[in-house]
C-alpha positions as CSV (number, residue, x, y, z in Angstrom):
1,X,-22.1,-33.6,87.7
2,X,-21.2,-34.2,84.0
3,X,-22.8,-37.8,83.1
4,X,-19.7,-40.1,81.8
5,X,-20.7,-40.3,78.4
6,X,-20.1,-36.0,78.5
7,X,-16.4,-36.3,80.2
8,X,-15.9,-39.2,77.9
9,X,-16.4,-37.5,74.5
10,X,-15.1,-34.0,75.7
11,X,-11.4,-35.8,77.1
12,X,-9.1,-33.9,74.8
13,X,-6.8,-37.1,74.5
14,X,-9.7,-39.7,74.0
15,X,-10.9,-37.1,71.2
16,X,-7.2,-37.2,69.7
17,X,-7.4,-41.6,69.7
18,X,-10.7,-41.4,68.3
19,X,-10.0,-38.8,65.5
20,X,-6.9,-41.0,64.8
21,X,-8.6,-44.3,64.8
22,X,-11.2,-42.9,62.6
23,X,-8.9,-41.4,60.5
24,X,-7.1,-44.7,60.1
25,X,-10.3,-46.4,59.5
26,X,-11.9,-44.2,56.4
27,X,-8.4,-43.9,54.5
28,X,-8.2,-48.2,54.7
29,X,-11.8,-47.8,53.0
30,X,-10.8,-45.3,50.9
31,X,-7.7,-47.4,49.7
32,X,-9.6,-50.9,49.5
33,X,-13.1,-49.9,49.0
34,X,-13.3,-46.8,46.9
35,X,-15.2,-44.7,49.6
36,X,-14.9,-41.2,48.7
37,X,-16.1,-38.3,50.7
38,X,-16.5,-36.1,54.0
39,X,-16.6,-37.1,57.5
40,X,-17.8,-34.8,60.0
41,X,-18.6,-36.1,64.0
42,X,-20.0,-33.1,66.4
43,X,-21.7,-33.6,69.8
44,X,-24.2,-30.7,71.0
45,X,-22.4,-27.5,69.8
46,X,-18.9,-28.9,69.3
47,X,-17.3,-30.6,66.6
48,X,-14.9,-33.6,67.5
49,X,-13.6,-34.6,63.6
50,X,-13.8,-33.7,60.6
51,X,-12.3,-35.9,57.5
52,X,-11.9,-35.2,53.6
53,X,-11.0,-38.7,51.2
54,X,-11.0,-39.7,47.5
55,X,-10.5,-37.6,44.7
56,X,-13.0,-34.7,43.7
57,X,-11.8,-35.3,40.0
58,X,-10.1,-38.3,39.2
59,X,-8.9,-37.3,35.8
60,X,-7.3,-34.3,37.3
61,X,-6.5,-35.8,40.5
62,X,-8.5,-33.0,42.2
63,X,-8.1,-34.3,46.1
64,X,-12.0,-33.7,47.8
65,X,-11.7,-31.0,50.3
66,X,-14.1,-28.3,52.7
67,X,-15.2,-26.7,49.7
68,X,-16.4,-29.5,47.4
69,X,-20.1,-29.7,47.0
70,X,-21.5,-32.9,46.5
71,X,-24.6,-34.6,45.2
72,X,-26.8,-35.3,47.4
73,X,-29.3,-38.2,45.4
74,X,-32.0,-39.2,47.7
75,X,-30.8,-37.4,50.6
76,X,-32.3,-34.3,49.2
77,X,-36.1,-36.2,50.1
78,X,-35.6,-35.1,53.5
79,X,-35.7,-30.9,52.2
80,X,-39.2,-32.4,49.9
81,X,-40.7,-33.3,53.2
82,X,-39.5,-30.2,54.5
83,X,-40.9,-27.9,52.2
84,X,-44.5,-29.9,51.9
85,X,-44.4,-29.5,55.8
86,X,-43.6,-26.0,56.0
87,X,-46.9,-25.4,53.2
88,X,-49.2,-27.9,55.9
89,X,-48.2,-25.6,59.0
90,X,-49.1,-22.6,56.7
91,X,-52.5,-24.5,56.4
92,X,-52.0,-24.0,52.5
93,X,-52.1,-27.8,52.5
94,X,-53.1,-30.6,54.2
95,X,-51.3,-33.8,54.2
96,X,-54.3,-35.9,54.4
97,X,-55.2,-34.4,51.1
98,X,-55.4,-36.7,48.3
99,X,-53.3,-36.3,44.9
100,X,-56.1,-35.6,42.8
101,X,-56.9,-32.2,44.7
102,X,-54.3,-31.1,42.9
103,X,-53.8,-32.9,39.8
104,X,-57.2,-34.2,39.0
105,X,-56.1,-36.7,36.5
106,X,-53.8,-38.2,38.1
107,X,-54.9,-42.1,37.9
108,X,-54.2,-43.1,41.6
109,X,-57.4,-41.5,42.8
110,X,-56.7,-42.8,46.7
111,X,-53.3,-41.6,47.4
112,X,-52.8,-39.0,50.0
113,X,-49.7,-37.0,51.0
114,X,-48.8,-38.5,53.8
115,X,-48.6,-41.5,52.0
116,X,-46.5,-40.1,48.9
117,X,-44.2,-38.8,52.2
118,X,-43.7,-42.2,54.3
119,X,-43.2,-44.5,51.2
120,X,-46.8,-46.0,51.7
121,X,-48.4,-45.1,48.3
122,X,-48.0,-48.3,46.3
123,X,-46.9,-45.8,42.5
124,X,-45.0,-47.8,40.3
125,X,-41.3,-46.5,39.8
126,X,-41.2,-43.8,36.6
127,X,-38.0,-45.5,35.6
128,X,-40.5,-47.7,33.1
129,X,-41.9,-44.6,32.0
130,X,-39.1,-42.7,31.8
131,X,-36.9,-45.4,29.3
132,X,-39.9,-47.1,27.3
133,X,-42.0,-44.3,26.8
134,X,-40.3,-40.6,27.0
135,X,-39.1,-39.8,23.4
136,X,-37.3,-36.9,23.9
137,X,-33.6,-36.2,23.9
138,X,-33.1,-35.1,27.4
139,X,-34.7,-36.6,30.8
140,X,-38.6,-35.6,31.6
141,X,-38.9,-33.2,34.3
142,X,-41.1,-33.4,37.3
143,X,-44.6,-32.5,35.8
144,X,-44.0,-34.4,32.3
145,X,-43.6,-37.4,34.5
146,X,-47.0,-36.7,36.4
147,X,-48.3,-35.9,32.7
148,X,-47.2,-39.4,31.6
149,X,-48.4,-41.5,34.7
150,X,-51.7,-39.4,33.8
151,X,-51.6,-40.8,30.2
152,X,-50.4,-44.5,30.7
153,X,-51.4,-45.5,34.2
154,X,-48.8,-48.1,34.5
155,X,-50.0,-50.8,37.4
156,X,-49.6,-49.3,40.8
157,X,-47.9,-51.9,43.3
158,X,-50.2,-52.6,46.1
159,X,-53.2,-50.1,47.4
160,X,-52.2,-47.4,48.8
161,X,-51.8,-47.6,52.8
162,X,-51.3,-51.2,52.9
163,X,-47.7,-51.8,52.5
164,X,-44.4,-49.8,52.5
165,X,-42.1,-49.4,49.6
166,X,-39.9,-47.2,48.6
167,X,-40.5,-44.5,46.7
168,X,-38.7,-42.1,44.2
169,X,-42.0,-41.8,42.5
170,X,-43.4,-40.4,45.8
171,X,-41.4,-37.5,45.9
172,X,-41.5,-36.3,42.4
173,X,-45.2,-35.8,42.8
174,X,-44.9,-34.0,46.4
175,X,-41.8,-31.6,44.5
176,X,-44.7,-31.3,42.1
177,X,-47.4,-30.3,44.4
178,X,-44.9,-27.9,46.1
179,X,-44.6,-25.8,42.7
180,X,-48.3,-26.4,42.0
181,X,-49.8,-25.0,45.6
182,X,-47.0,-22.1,45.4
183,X,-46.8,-20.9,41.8
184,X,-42.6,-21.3,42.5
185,X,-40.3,-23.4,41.4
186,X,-39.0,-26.0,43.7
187,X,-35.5,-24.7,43.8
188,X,-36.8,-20.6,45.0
189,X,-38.8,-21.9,47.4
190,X,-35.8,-23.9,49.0
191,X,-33.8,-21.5,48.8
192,X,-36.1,-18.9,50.1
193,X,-37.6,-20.9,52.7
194,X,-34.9,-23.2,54.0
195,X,-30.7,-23.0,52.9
196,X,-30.8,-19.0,53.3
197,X,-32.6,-18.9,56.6
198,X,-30.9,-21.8,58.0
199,X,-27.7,-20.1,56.1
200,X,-27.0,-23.0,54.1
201,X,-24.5,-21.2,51.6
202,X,-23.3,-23.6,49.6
203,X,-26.7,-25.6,49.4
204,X,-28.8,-25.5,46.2
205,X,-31.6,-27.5,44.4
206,X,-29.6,-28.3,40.7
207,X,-31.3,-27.8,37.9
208,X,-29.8,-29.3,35.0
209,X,-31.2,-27.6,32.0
210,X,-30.8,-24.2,33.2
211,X,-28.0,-24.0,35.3
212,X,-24.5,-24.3,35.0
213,X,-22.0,-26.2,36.9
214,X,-21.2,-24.5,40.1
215,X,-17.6,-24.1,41.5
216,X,-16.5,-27.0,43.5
217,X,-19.4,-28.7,42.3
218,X,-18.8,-32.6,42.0
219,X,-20.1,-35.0,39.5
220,X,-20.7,-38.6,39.8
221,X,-18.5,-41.8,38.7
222,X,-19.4,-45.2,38.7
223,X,-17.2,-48.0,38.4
224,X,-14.6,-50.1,40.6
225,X,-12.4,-48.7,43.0
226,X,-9.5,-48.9,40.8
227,X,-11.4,-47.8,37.3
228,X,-13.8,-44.5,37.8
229,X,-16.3,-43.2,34.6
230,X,-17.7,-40.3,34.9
231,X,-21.3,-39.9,35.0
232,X,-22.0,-37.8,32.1
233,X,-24.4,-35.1,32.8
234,X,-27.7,-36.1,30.4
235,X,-28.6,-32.7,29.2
C-alpha cells in the first residue's frame, strides 16, 4: 500500500492545481520582484513541473527557456567538494591534511581541508586583496590569489576550527589544491570526472580568459526589477 504522501503527489489532477498554483506564484514574483529563472519539481524518477521566467537578455528581450545556461556563483562549491572528495577516496589526498602540504608558504600554517570545505578555517575574504592590492588589468586567478595571501598575510578571522564563517576564500584554495595534487586544470578534471559521466551536457567550469561565450550562455544583471545592467564580463 502506496503511503498518502505517494498517491497525493502522483494524483494527476492535484499535480495539474499544484503546477498551476505554482505557475501563478513564480510569474507574480517575476512581475513584482524581478525573479528570473528555471523551476524544476521531480519526486523519485518523475518530474511534476517544470517552469521558465524573466528574460535571458533584456536588451534583446530574449525570454529564458530549456536551453539557457546559467551561472551558477557559489552553487558551483558543491562540484569543489566533489572533486576534493573524489581525490580523498583515491587516497591521493587526505582531508585531514593541512594547507601547507601543499603550498608550504602559505601563512595559515593550521588549516586543514576539511576545514577549508565546511567553512571552519577562519581566512580572511580575498576581496581586500583582490581591490587594494592586485595591479593588474584583469581579475587574479586562483593561484595568484594563494601567491598574494602568501606575500601579505592579511589577519585571518578567528583560529581555525573554532568558529564557522563563510568562506569564498576556502574554496579558491581547495580548486587550487585540486590542480596542484592532479597536474589538471580545474575545469578537465570536472569535466572528466563528473558532467560527462554523470552526462551533464550542458555543464562546464567557465573560464573567462580563455574561453568564449557559449551559446545560450547567460550573463548577469544587477539592478531593480524595473532597470537591469548588465554585468560586464572583466576580462
Amino acid at each position: 500500500k502506496k503511503p498518502k504522501s505517494d498517491l497525493l503527489f502522483h494524483s494527476d489532477t492535484l499535480q495539474k492545481l499544484v503546477g498551476e498554483k505554482l505557475d501563478y506564484l513564480l510569474k507574480k514574483e517575476n512581475k513584482y520582484k524581478g525573479f528570473n529563472g528555471s523551476v524544476l519539481v521531480s519526486k523519485n524518477d518523475s518530474i511534476l513541473f517544470t517552469g521558465y521566467y524573466g528574460m535571458a537578455d533584456f536588451k534583446e528581450k530574449k525570454q529564458i527557456d530549456s536551453n539557457s545556461v546559467f551561472q551558477l556563483a557559489s552553487v558551483s562549491k558543491q562540484f569543489t567538494a566533489t572533486a576534493i572528495m573524489i581525490l580523498h577516496e583515491k587516497k591521493q589526498i587526505n582531508i585531514n591534511d593541512k594547507v601547507t602540504k601543499y603550498f608550504p608558504e602559505f601563512p595559515y600554517e593550521k588549516v586543514t581541508i576539511e576545514q577549508l570545505l565546511n567553512h571552519t578555517s577562519g581566512l580572511p575574504s580575498y576581496f581586500y586583496l583582490a581591490e587594494k592590492k592586485w595591479d593588474h588589468p584583469k581579475p587574479p586567478l586562483n593561484h595568484e590569489m594563494i601567491e598574494m595571501f602568501e606575500k601579505h598575510h592579511p589577519y585571518r578571522y578567528f583560529r581555525p576550527g573554532r568558529s564557522f564563517k563563510y568562506s569564498n576564500s576556502g574554496y579558491i584554495v581547495l580548486a587550487s589544491i585540486v590542480e596542484k595534487v592532479t597536474g589538471n586544470t580545474l575545469d578537465n578534471f570536472m569535466q572528466e570526472n563528473i558532467f560527462e559521466p554523470l552526462n551533464m551536457t550542458n555543464t562546464f567550469v567557465y573560464r573567462a580568459r580563455e574561453d568564449s561565450t557559449k551559446e545560450n550562455q547567460l550573463l548577469g544583471y544587477r539592478g531593480s526589477s524595473w532597470r537591469k545592467r548588465k554585468v560586464i564580463d572583466p576580462y
